[in-house]
LUMZAFI-690516 format. One record per residue (C-alpha): residue in one letter; x, y, z. Coordinates in steps of 0.2 Angstrom, whole numbers. Layout:
<sites>
> a	X	Y	Z
...
</sites>
This chain:
<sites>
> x	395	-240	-558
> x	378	-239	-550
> x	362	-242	-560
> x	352	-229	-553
> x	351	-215	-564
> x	354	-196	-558
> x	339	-181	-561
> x	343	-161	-564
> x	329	-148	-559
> x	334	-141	-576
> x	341	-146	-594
> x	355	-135	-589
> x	361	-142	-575
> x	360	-158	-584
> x	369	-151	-598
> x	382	-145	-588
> x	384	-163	-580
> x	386	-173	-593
> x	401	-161	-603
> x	411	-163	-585
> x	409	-182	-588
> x	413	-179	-608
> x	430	-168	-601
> x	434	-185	-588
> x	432	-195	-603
> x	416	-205	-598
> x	411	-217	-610
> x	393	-214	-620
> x	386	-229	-614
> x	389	-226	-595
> x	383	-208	-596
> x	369	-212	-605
> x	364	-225	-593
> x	368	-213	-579
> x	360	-198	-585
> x	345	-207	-595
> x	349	-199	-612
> x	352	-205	-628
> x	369	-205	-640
> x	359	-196	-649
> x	356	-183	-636
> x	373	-182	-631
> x	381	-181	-650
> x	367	-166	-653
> x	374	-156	-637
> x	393	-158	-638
> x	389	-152	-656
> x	380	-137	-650
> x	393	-133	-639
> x	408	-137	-650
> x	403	-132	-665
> x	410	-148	-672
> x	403	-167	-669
> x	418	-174	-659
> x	416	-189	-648
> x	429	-183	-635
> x	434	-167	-625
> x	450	-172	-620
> x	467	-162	-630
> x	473	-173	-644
> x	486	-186	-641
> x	505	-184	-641
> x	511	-191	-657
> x	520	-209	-653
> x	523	-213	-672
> x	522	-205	-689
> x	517	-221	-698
> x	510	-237	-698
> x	520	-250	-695
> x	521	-265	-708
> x	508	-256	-721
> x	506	-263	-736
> x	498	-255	-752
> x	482	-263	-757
> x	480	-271	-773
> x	461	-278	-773
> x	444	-270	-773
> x	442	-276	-756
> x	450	-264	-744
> x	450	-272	-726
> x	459	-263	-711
> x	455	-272	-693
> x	463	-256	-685
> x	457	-239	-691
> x	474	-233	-689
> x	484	-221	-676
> x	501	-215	-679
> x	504	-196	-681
> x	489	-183	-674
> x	474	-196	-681
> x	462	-203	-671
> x	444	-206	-672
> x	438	-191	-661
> x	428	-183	-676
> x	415	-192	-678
> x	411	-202	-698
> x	431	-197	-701
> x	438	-212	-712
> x	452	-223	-708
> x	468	-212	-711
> x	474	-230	-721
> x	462	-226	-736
> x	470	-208	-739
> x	486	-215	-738
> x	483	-228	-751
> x	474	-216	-764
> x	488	-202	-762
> x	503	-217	-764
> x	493	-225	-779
> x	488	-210	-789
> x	499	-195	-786
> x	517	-191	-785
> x	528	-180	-773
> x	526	-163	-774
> x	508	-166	-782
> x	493	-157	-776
> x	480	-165	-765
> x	462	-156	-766
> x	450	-161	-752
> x	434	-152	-748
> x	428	-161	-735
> x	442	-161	-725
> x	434	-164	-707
> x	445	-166	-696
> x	461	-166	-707
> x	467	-183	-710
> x	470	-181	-728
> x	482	-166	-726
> x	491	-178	-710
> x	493	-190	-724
> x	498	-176	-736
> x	512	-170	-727
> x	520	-186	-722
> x	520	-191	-740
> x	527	-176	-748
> x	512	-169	-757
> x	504	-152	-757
> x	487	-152	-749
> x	474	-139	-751
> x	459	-144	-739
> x	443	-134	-734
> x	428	-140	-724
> x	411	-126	-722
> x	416	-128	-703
> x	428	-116	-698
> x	426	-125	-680
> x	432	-140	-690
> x	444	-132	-699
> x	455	-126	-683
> x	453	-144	-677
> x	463	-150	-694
> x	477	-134	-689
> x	478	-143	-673
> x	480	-162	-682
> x	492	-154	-694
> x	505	-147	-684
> x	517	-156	-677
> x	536	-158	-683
> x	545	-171	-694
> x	563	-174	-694
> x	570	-185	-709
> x	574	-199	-703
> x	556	-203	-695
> x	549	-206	-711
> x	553	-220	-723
> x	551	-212	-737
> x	562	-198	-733
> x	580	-200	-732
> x	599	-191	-738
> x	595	-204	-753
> x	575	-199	-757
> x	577	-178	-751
> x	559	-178	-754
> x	550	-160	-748
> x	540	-158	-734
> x	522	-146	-736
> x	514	-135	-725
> x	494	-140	-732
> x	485	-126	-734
> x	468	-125	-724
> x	453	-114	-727
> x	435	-113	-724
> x	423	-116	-740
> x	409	-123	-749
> x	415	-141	-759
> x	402	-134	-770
> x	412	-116	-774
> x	429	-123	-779
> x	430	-104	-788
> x	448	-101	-780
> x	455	-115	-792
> x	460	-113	-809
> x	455	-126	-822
> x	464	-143	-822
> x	476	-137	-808
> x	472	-152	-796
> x	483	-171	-797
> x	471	-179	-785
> x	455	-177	-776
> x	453	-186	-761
> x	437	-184	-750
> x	425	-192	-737
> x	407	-182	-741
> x	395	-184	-727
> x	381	-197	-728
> x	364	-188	-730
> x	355	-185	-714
> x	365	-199	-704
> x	378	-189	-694
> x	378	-169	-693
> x	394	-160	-692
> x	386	-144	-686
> x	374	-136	-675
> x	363	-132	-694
> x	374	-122	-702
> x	370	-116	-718
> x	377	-126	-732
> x	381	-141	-720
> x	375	-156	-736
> x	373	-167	-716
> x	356	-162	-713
> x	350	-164	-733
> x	336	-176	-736
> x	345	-189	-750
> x	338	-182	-767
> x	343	-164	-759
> x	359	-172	-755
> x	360	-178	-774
> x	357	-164	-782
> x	370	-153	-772
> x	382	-166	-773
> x	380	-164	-792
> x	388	-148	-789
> x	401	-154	-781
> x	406	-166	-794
> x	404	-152	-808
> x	416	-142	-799
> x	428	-158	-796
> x	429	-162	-815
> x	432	-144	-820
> x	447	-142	-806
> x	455	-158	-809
> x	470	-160	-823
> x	464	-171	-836
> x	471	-190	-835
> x	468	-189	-817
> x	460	-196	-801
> x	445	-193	-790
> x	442	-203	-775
> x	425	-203	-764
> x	421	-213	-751
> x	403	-213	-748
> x	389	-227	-740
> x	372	-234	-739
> x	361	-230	-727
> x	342	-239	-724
> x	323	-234	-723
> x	308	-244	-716
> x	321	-260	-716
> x	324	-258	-734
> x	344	-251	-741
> x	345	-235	-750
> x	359	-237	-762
> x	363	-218	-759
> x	382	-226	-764
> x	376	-231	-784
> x	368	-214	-783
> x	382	-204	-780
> x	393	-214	-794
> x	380	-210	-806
> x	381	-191	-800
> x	400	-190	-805
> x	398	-202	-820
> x	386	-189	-825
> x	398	-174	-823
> x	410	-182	-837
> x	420	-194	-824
> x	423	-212	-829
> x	426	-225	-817
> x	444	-231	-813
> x	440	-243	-799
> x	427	-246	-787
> x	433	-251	-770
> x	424	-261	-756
> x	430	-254	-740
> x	423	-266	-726
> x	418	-261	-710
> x	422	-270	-692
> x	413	-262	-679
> x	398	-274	-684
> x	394	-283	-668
> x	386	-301	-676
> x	383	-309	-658
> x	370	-309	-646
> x	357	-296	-648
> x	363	-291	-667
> x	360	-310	-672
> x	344	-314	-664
> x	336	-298	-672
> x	343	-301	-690
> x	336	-317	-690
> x	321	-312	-682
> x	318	-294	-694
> x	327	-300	-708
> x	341	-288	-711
> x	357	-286	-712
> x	371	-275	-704
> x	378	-262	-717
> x	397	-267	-715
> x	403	-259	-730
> x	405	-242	-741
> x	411	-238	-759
> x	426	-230	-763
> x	422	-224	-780
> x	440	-221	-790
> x	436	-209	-804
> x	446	-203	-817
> x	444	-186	-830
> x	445	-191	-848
> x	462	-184	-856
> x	449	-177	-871
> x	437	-164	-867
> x	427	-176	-877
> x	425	-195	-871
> x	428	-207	-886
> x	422	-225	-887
> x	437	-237	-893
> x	426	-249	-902
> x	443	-258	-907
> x	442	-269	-893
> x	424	-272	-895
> x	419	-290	-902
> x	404	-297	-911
> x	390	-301	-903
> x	381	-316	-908
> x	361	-311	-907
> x	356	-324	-892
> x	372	-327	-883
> x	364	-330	-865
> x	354	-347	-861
> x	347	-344	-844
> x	348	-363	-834
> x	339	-369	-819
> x	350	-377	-809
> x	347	-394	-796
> x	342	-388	-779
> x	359	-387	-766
> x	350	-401	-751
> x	361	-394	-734
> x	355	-384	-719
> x	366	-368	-709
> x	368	-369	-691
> x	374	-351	-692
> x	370	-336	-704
> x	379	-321	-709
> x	372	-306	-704
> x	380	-291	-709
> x	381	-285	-729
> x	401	-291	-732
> x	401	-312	-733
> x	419	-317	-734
> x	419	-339	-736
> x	434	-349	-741
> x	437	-354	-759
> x	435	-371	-757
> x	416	-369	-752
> x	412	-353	-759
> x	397	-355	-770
> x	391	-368	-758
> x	392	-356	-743
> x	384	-341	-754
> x	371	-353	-760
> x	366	-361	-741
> x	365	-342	-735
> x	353	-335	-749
> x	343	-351	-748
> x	343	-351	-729
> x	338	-335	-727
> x	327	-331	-741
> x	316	-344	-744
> x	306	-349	-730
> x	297	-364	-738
> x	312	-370	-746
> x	301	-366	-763
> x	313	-359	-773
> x	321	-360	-792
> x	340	-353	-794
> x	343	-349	-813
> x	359	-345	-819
> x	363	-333	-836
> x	377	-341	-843
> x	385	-339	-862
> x	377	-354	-871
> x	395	-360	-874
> x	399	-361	-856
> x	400	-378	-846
> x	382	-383	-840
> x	387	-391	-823
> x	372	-399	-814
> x	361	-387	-824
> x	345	-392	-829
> x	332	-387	-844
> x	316	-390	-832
> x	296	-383	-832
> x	294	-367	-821
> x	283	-370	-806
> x	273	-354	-798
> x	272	-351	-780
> x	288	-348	-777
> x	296	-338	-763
> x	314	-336	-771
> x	322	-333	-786
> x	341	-335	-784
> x	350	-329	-803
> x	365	-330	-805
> x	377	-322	-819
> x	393	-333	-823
> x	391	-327	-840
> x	401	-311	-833
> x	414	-322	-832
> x	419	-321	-850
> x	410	-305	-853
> x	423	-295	-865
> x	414	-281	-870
> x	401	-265	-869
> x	388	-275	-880
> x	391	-289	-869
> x	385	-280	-855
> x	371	-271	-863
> x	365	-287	-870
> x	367	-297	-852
> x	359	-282	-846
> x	344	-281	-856
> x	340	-303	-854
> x	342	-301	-837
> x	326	-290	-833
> x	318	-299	-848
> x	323	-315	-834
> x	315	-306	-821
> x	300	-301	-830
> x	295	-318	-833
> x	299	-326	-818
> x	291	-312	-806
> x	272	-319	-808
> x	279	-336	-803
> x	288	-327	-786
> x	274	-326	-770
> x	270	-309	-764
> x	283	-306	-750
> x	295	-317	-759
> x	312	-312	-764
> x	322	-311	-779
> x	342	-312	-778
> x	354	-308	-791
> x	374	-313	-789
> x	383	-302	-799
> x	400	-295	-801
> x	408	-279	-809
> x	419	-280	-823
> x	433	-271	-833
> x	432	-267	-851
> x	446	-255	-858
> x	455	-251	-841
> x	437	-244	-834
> x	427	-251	-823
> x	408	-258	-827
> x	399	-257	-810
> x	387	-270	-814
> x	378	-271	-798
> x	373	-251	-800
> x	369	-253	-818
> x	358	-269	-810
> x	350	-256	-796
> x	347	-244	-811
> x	335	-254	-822
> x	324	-263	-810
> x	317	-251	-804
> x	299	-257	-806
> x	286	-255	-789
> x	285	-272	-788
> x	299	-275	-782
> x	308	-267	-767
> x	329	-266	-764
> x	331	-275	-748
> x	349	-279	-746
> x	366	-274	-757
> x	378	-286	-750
> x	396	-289	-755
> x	403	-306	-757
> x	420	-311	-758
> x	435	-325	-754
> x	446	-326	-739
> x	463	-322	-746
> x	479	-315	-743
> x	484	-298	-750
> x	500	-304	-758
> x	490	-320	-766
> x	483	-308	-777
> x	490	-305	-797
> x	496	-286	-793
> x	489	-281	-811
> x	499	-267	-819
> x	491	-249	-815
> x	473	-258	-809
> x	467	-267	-794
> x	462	-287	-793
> x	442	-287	-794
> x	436	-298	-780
> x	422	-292	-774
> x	404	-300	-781
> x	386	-294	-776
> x	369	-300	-771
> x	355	-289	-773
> x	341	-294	-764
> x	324	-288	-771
> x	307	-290	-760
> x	292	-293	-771
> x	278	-282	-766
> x	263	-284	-781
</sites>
């Protein structure tokens, strides 16, 4: 293909061209090139002249297979798939649709043929797909009706028995037609209380990809406190709908500002925690489109960032009482200064190489010496820095030192291994609460521009989830310090090395929260 880029008289004419090269199936990157436009550009007209964000104009594809070969139900918190998945109609022509593999596992761990499947933000259909090749009832709306007939579309093709696994002369399950309609997530009015079995829905990110031309009521184009707020409608509307005992699954991301994470992903927990919802799980879904060569390397190194490379999938769950009751059987004393904070010796090697998206996956053998080299590395410019670990004063003190503070330095690194035996809601509050007292007093000692890095991990107490890392992001939130980075941290393992825990999912994930200090 030729370098030299072509010119229209008119926008028209240009418009014109580049939806014939969109219909041929010219890739963004050549027609941009050619034509001297932006993605952007691009994305904005196909979604004018649509009515739906897609990335291709070409008809959908025959349907090959009706599903994924080899799959295998997931059983940690870190949810990994390399391919994004293609059998039946999906395919990743709508742009921001999630991997039909995440559906899939949802609908398989928390609902039961013949169940009903709520999702109101249903895009381009791939949690009905998944529906009706599992045997469960689907109702699934979208404020696109543009969107809407492109899930019709995705959702009809035929299914003889023995195409699917689980259907068979043995297993008669029943296949369902999903029910599609255009409406509002935020108006669920044409469901009757506690009549849903699962929610299952991909929300769109505030103001990072639109999914109309500015229709009204698209939450796309909402500003992320906007987005919030009406979001908090939707969750009212979720915990009112869904039968009590039962599960509500989001996916939802991060996005970034002036080189500094929003964690617009804790913020919508908190909106559904706030509707009544507890937390059943919180997955890490990783992301593999991050290229980490080349260009990408060069300017994470050089501006200091990270590529987002992960999103939440936030599992929650309505009370079976209208009223939420602590158990406080489970709870256990608390001695009145449990946490000793140690400083620990100073790790003494170098990286060749850092990592440079937000999802760090090292070996067991050399994980906290990895973890350790890449914070350090990347952190602290001066190699002035002080790494202080909260730990119960019972635990093992391992090359931990007692030592004298020393000021000017440009990284704190704490680290939390008393969450390793932390048993308890008082445990929490407690490591909670010496943690920003930690912070408090070390933050004069810290240089302006310096950083301040806390590993942490989540924990479960009473089959619910603690997400520590949010409830972390929740309390310091002080102007002198700024969230940088949320980064996820975890082993390279196997599925099936996991323990498959009874009705839970393996917590394997860990987090760093990088804070810049801006006094």
């Amino acid at each position: 293909m030729t370098d030299q880029k072509v010119y229209f008289e008119t926008e028209e004419e240009l418009q014109k061209a580049i939806l014939k090269e969109k219909i041929k199936g010219t890739p963004d990157f050549e027609i941009g090139k050619k034509y001297g436009v932006t993605f952007r550009y691009i994305e904005r007209l196909i979604t004018r002249c649509e009515g739906l964000n897609i990335s291709t104009l070409k008809p959908s594809k025959k349907v090959k297979n009706l599903y994924p070969k080899d799959f295998r139900e997931e059983y940690t918190t870190v949810w990994s798939f390399k391919q994004r998945g293609s059998w039946a109609t999906h395919s990743g022509e709508y742009r921001g649709n999630w991997s039909p593999y995440i559906p899939r596992n949802v609908i398989l761990k928390y609902s039961k043929p013949g169940e009903l499947v709520l999702d109101y933000f249903c895009g381009a259909g791939t949690t009905a797909v998944e529906c009706k090749l599992l045997g469960r009832k689907c109702i699934a709306l979208d404020i696109n009706e543009k969107a809407v007939e492109l899930a019709r579309r995705n959702v009809n093709f035929e299914i003889a028995f023995p195409e699917l696994p689980l259907f068979s002369s043995e297993n008669p399950l029943k296949i369902y037609e999903p029910e599609l309609r255009t409406g509002d997530a935020r108006d669920l009015s044409f469901l009757e209380d506690n009549s849903v079995d699962l929610i299952c829905a991909h929300p769109p990110y505030a103001n990072i990809i639109h999914y109309t031309d500015c229709k009204e009521g698209d939450l796309s184009f909402l500003d992320i406190s906007t987005f919030l707020k009406e979001m908090s409608k939707v969750a009212r509307e979720s915990f009112r709908v869904l039968k009590p005992g039962r599960q509500c699954a989001i996916l939802i991301g991060d996005t970034r500002r002036k080189k500094h994470v929003i964690p617009l992903g804790f913020q919508l927990i908190n909106v559904y925690l706030g509707a009544g919802f507890k937390l059943r799980e919180l997955v890490i879904k990783r992301q593999h489109n991050c290229k980490t060569t080349g260009f990408w390397y060069k300017n994470s190194i050089k501006y200091n960032f990270l590529l987002l490379a992960h999103e939440y999938l936030p599992i929650f769950e309505k009370p079976k009482n209208s009223l939420i009751e602590h158990d406080f059987s489970e709870e256990k004393t608390v001695d009145h200064n449990p946490i000793t904070a140690l400083v620990y010796d100073s790790p003494s090697t170098k990286l060749n190489e850092l990592e440079t998206t937000t999802v760090w996956l090292f070996s067991e053998e050399d994980f906290e010496k990895r973890l350790n080299e890449n914070v350090i590395d990347r952190y602290s410019k001066n190699n002035d820095y002080i790494i202080i670990a909260l730990s119960h004063r019972h635990q093992e003190k391992t090359n931990c030192t007692q030592q004298n503070r020393l000021k000017n330095k440009d990284l704190l690194f704490i680290k939390s291994p008393f969450l390793d035996v932390c048993s308890s809601l008082s445990n929490i509050d407690h490591y909670l609460q010496r943690l920003k007292e930690t912070v408090n007093q070390e933050l004069p000692n810290i240089t302006k521009g310096g950083y301040i890095v806390i590993q942490a991990k989540d924990v479960r107490i009473n089959g619910f989830v603690e997400p520590i890392g949010k409830k972390i992001v929740d309390i310091l939130n002080q102007n002198s310090l700024w969230l940088k980075e949320i980064v996820v941290v975890t082993q390279e393992k196997p599925n099936h090395t996991f323990p498959i825990q009874k009705g839970h999912l393996e917590i394997v994930h860990q987090y760093l929260l990088v804070y810049e200090v801006k006094k």
